[in-house]
C-alpha positions as CSV (number, residue, x, y, z in Angstrom):
1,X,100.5,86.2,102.3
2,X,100.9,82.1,102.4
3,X,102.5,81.0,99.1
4,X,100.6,78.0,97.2
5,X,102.3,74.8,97.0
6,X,103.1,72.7,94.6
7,X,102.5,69.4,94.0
8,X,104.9,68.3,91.5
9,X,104.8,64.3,90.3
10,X,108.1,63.7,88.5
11,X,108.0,60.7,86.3
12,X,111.8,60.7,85.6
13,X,114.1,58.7,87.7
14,X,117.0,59.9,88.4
15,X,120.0,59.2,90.6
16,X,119.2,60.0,94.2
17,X,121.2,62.1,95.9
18,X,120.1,61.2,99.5
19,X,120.4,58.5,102.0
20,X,117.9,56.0,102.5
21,X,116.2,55.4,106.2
22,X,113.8,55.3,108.5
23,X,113.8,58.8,109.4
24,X,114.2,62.5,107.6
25,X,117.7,63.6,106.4
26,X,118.3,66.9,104.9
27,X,121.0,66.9,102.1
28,X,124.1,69.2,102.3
29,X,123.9,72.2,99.4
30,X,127.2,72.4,97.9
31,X,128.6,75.0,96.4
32,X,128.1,73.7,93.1
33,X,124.4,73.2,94.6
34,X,124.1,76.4,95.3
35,X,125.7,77.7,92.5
36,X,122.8,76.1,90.2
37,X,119.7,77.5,92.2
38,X,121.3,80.6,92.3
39,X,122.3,80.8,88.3
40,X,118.5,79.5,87.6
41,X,117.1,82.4,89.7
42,X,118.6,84.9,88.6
43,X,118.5,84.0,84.5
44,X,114.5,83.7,85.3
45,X,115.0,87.9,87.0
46,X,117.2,89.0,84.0
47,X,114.4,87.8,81.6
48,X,111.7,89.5,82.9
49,X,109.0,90.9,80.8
50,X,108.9,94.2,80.7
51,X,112.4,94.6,82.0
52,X,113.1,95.8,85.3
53,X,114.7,99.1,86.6
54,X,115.4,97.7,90.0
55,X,115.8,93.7,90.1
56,X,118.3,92.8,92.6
57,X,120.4,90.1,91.9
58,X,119.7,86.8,94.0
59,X,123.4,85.9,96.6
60,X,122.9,82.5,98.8
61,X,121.8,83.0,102.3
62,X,123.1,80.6,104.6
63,X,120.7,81.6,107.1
64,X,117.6,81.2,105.2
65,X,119.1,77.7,103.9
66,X,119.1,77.4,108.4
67,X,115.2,78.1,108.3
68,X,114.6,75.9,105.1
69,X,116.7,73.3,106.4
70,X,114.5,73.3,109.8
71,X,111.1,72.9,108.2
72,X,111.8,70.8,105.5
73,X,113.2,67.9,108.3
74,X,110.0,68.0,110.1
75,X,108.2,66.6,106.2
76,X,105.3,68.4,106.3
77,X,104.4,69.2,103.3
78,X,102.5,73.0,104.2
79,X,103.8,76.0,104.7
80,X,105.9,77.2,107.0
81,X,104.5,79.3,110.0
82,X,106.3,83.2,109.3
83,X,108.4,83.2,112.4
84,X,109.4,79.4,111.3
85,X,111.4,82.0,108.3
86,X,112.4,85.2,109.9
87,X,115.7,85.9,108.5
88,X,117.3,89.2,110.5
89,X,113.9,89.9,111.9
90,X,112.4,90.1,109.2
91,X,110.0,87.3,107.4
92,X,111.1,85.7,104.0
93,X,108.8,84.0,101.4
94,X,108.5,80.4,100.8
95,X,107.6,78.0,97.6
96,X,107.8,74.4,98.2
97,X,107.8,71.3,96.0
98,X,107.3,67.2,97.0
99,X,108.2,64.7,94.7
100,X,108.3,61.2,94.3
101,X,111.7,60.6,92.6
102,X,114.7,63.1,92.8
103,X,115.4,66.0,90.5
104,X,117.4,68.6,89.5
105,X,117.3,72.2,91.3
106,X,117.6,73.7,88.0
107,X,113.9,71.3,87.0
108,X,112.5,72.1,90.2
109,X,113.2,75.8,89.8
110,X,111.8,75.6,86.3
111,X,108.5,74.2,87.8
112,X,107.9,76.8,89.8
113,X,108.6,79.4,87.3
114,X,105.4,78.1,85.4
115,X,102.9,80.3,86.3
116,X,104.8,83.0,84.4
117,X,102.9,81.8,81.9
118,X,99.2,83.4,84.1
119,X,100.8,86.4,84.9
120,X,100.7,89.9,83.6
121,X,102.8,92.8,84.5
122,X,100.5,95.5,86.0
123,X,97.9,93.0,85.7
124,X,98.2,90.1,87.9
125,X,96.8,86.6,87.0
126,X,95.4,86.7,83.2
127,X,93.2,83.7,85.0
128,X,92.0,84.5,88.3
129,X,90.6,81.1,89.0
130,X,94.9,79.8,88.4
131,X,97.7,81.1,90.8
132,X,100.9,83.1,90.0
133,X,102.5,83.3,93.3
134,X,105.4,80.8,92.7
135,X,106.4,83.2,89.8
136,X,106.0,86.5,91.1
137,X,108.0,85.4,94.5
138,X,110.9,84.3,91.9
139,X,111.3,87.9,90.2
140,X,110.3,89.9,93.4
141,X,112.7,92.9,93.2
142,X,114.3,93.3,96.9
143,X,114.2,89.1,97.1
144,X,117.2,89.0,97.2
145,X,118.8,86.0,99.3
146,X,117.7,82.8,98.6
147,X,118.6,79.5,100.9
148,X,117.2,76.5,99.8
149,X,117.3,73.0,100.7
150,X,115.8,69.5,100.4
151,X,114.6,66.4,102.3
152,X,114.0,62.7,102.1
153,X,111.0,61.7,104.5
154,X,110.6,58.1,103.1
155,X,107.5,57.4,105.4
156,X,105.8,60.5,102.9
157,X,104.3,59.3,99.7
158,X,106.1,61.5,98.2
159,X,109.4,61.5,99.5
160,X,111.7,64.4,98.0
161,X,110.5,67.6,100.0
162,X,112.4,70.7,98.4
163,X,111.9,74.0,99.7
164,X,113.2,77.2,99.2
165,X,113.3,80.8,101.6
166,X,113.0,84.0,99.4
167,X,114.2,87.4,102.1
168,X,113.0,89.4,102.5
169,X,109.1,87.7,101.6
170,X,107.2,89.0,98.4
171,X,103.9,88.7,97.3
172,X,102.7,91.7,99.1
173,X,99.0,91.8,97.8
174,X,98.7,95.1,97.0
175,X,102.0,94.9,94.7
176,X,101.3,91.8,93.6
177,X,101.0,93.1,89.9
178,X,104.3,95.0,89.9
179,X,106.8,92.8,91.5
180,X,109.6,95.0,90.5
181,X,109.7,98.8,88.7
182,X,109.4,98.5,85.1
183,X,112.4,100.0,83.1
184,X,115.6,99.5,81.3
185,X,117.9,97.1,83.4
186,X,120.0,98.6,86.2
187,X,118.3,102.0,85.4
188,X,117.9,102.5,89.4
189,X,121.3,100.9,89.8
190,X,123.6,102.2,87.0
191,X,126.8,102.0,89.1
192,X,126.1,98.7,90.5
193,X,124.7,96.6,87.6
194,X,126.1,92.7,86.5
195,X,123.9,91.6,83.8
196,X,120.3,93.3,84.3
197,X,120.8,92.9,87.9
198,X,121.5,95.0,90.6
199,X,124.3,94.2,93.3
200,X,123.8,97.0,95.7
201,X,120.9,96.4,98.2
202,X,120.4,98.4,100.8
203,X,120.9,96.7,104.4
204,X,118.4,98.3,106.0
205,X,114.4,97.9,105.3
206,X,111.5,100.3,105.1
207,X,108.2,98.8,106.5
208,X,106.0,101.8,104.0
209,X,105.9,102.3,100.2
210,X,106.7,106.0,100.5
211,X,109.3,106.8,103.5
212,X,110.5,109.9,101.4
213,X,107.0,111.4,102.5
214,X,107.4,110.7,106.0
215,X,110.8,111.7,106.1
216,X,109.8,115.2,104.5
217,X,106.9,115.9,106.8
218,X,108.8,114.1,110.0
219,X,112.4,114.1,109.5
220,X,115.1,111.6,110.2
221,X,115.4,112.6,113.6
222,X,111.7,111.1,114.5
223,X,112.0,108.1,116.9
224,X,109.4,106.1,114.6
225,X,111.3,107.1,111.6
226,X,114.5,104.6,112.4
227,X,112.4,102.1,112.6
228,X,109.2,102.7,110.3
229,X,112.1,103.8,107.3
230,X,115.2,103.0,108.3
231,X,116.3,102.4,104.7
232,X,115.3,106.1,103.5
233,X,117.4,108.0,106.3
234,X,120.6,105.4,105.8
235,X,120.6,105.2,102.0
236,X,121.0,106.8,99.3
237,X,121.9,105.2,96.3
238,X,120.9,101.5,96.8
239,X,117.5,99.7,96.1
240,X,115.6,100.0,99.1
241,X,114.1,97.4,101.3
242,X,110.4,97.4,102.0
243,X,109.1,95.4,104.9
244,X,106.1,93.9,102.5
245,X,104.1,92.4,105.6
246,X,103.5,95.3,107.1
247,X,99.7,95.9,107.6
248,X,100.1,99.5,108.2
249,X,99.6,101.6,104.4
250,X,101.4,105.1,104.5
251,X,98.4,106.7,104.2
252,X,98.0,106.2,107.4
253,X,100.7,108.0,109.4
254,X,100.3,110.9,106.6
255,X,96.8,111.2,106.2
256,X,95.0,109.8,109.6
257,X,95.3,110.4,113.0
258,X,98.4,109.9,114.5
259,X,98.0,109.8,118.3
260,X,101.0,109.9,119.7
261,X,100.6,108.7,124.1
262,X,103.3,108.3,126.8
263,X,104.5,104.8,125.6
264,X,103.7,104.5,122.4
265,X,102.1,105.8,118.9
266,X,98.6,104.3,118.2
267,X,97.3,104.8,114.6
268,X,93.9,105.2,113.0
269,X,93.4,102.9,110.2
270,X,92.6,103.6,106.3
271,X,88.7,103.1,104.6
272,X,90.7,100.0,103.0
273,X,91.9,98.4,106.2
274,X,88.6,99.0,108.1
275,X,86.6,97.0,104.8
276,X,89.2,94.6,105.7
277,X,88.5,94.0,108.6
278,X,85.0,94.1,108.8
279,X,84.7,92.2,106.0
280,X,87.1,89.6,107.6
281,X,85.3,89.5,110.4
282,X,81.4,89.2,108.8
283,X,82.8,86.4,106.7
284,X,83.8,84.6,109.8
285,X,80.4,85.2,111.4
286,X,78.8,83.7,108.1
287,X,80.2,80.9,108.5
288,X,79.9,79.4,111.9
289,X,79.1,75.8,112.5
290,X,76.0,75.4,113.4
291,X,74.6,78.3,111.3
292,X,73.1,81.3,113.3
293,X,69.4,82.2,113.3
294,X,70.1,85.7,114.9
295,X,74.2,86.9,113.3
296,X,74.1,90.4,113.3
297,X,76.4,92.1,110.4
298,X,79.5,93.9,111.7
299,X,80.2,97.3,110.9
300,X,83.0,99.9,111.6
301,X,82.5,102.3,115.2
302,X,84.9,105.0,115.1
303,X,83.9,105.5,118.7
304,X,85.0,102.0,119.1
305,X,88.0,102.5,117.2
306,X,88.9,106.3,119.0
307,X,88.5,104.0,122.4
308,X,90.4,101.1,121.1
309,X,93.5,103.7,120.2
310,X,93.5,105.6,123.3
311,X,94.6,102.5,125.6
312,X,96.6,101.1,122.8
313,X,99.2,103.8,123.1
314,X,99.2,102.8,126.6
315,X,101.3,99.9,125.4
316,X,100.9,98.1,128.2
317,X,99.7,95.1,126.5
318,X,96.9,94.4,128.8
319,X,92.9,94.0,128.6
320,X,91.9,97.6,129.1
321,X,89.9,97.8,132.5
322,X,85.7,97.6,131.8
323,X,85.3,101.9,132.6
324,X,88.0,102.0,129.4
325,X,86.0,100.6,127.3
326,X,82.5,102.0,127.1
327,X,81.5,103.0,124.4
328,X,78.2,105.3,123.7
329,X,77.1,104.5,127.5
330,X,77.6,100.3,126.6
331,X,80.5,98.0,127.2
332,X,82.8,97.2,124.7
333,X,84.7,93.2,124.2
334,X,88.1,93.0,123.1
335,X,90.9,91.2,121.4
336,X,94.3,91.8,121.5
337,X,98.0,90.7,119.5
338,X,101.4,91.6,120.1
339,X,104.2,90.7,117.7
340,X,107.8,91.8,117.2
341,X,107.4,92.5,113.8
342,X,104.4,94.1,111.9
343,X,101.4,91.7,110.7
344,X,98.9,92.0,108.2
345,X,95.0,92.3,109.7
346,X,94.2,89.1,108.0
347,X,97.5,87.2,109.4
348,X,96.0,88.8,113.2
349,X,92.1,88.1,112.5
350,X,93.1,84.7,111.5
351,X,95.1,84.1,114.5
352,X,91.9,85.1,116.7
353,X,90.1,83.1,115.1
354,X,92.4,79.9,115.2
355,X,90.9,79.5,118.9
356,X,87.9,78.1,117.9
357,X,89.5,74.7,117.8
358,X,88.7,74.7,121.6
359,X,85.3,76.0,121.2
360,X,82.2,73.7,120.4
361,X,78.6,75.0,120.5
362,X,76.4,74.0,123.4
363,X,79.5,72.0,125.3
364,X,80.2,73.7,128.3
365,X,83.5,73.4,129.9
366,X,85.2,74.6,133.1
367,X,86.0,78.3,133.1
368,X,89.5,78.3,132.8
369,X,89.7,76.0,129.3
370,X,86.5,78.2,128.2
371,X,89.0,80.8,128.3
372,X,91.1,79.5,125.5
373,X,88.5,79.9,123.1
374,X,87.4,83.6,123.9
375,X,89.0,85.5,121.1
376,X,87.1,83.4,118.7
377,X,83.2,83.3,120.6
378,X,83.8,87.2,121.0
379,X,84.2,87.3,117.1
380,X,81.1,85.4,116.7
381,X,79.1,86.6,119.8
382,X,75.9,87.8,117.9
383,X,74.7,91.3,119.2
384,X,78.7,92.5,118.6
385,X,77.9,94.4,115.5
386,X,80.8,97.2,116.4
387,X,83.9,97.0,115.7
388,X,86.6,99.3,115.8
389,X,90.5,98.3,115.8
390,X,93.7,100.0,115.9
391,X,97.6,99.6,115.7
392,X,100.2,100.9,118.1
393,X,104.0,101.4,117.8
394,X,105.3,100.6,121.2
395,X,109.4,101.6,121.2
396,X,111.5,99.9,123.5
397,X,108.7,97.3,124.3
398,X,109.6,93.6,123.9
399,X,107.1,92.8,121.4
400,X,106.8,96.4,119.5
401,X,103.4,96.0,117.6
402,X,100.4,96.2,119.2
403,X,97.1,95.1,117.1
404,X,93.6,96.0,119.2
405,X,89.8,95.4,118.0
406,X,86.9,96.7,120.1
407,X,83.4,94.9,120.1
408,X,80.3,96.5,120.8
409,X,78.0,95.6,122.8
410,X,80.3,93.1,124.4
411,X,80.4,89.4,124.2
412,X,81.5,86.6,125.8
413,X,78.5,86.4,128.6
414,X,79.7,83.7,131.1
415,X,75.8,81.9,131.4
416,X,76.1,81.8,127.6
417,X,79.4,81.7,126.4
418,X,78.8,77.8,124.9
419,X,76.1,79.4,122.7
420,X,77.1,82.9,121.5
421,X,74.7,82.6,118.9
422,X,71.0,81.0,118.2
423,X,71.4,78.1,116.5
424,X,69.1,77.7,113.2
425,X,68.9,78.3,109.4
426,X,70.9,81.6,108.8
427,X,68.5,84.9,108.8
428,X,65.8,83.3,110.8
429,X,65.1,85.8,113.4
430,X,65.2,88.2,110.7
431,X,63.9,87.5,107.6
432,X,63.2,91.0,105.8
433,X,66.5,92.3,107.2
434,X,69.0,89.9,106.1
435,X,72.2,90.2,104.2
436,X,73.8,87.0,103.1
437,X,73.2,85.0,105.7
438,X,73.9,88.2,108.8
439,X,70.8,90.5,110.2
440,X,71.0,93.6,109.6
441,X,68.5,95.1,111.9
442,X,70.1,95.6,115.9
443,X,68.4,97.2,118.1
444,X,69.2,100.5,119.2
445,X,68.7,99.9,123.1
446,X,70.7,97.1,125.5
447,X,68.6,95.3,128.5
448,X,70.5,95.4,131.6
449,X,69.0,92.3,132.8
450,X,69.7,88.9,131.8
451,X,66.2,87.8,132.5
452,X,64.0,90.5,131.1
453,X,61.6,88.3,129.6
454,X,60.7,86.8,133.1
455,X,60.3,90.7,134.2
456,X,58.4,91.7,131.4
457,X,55.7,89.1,131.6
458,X,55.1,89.9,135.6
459,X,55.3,93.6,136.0
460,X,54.6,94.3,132.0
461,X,56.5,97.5,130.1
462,X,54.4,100.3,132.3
463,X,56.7,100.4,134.9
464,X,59.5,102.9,134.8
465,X,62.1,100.9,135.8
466,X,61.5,98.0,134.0
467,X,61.6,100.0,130.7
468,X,64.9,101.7,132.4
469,X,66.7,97.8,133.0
470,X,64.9,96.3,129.8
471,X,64.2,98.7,127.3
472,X,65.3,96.1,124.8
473,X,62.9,94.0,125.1
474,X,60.3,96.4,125.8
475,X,60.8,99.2,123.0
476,X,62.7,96.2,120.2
477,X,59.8,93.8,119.3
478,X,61.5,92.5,115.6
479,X,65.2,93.5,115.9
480,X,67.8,91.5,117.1
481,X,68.7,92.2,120.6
């Protein structure tokens, strides 16, 4: 999850502690630099409320400073893309601050530690409208390198730039009431504790909540296990890393299908993830620009989603060929992701959809820029109201995670790939079967003809084959089609 920013105006003016010029300089962080971020973290860890069994105490990270370093020249004052921060191959967390006048790390830490003041162990925010995610990434448990580092852009209006990376990240969302385990200090660490803190992190990382379940039902000697809980096999007695961008909940591998295929081991996915994504993907639809008279509203396909995993553990990374991807006698669209380390849904959707820059409705364009945009006109072609997706493991394979989403019927219709929807007021082709803003009434039966209507009003419905080629349109006189 992106961390908010902070805009932070600082009225005092004090001494500046980097060159002037034309262009962006990063400063150097001292040791006695260092030495104050790292003191101001860890007093704001120690005073947690209610104490923590398993803080780890914050150590500089001269790699993260690398990857704070490298954004913070470029001035832009947004986060950071995640593999702009993977420390070890693995994606740390980010809180960022500009300012007009230069300050203290120790006031600039402070800042940040503000929204302690909306947040509520086991809780969350006491205010939902009013953020806590600087906070809760400053007394995440297993946060426990910090590099930090800060910028002059003098052509910004606000010139200081200071930035901070937090590895591994925090703020997963569904921990993001319990950033640590609530107990007496050091209570998971008793042999390795300096003042409420524990020194002893494990230097391997876990990408599920409950490894000691897999572990049990799997064992250590499991391919997948050395690299799904690496930290469970290899330690015993420090606090354990979790991989808190993983999309993939244990319930998942324990609970759901597990297919395992000559490559690779695709994955079913939990009720949660599938509301998800569906309602990831209806919000999308919702929303397009011009508004559609004719959206049909997604829902989950298991079919789809069965047919989606059974080429995923393929792992070839390819578009499955068009007999792979029938579903219930009708063709299926498709999307795919590859990453080398595991993604939320949202972080994949949202990359999909980020290809609808090159799409504008009603321009046509040659075929080959068209094709740019296709992962985003597929997730906004209107008849795809099925949608099944799946997740696949693929050891050994270059770019290991494999994220796949099936769309039926398919989209993306060359003669009409400018307009995948009808333009006009949202619900308009179905107003007694509308559902904010998406229809809610498909039809049942697919035309195999583009240009039914044309058939229809020469030869009529009688004939057997035209209700065989456009049953659609012949049986489906209200429903979107």
């Amino acid at each position: 999850m992106l961390l908010p920013v902070l805009l932070l105006l600082l009225a005092a003016a004090l001494q500046a502690f980097l060159g002037q010029g034309n262009s962006a300089s990063v400063s150097k962080m001292t040791p006695e630099k260092q030495k104050e971020i790292l003191d101001a973290f860890n007093a704001i860890r120690r005073d947690v409320k209610p104490t923590a069994a398993n803080m780890l105490k914050m150590t500089w990270s001269d790699e993260a400073t690398e990857t704070a370093s490298r954004w913070a020249s470029k001035c832009q004052f947004r986060n950071s893309p995640i593999e702009e921060r993977m420390v070890g191959g693995f994606a740390c967390g980010e809180t960022l601050s500009q300012t007009v006048t230069a300050n203290s790390w120790t006031d600039i830490i402070k800042l940040w530690s503000k929204s302690k003041t909306n947040f509520k162990y086991g809780i969350g925010p006491v205010d939902p409208r009013k953020s806590i995610y600087t906070y809760t990434q400053l007394i995440w448990y297993n946060s426990h390198k910090v590099g930090c580092a800060v910028a002059y852009c003098p052509k910004n209006t606000f010139p200081y730039l200071f930035l901070c990376h937090y590895c591994p990240s925090g703020n997963a969302q569904d921990k993001i009431a319990t950033p640590y385990k609530e107990g007496l200090p050091c209570a998971d660490c008793p042999s390795d504790c300096d003042n409420k803190l524990c020194t002893k992190a494990c230097e391997y990382m876990n990408s599920h909540n409950q490894c000691q379940d897999l572990k049990d039902r799997f064992s250590c000697e499991s391919g997948f296990m050395n690299d799904f809980c690496k930290a469970t096999c290899k330690c015993t007695t420090e606090i354990m890393m979790h991989l808190l961008i993983t999309f993939l909940p244990l319930a998942a591998m324990l609970h759901l299908p597990l297919s395992q295929g000559e490559n690779g081991m695709a994955m079913s996915l939990s009720e949660k993830q599938q509301k998800e994504i569906v309602d990831a993907y209806n919000n999308i639809r919702r929303r397009v620009r011009p508004t559609a008279s004719n959206m049909l509203k997604m829902t989950w396909s298991e079919e789809a989603a069965e047919s989606a995993k059974e080429w995923a553990q393929q792992c070839t990374g390819k578009t499955t060929p068009m007999n792979g991807r029938i579903v219930d006698g009708i063709l299926c669209g498709e999307s795919i992701s590859q990453a080398t380390f595991a993604r939320r849904w949202s972080d994949v959707i949202r990359t999909w959809n980020s290809t609808s820059a090159a799409f504008k409705y009603g321009i046509k364009r040659p075929q080959e820029e068209q094709r740019s945009s296709f992962a985003y006109t597929q997730m906004v072609w209107y008849s795809s109201h099925k949608i099944g997706c799946t997740f696949a493991y693929c050891q050994g394979n270059a770019y290991p995670y494999l994220y796949m989403c099936r769309y039926c019927p398919v989209g993306n219709i060359l003669e009409s790939i400018a307009t995948p929807y009808k333009k006009g007021p949202p619900c308009g082709d179905c107003p007694h079967n509308c559902e904010d803003k998406l229809c809610t009434n498909p039809c049942k039966y697919r035309d195999r003809q583009l240009n039914c209507a044309d058939t229809i009003r020469e030869y009529g419905c009688e004939q057997d084959w035209v209700q065989k080629d456009c049953k659609a349109s012949c049986e489906c006189q209200t429903e979107i089609k």
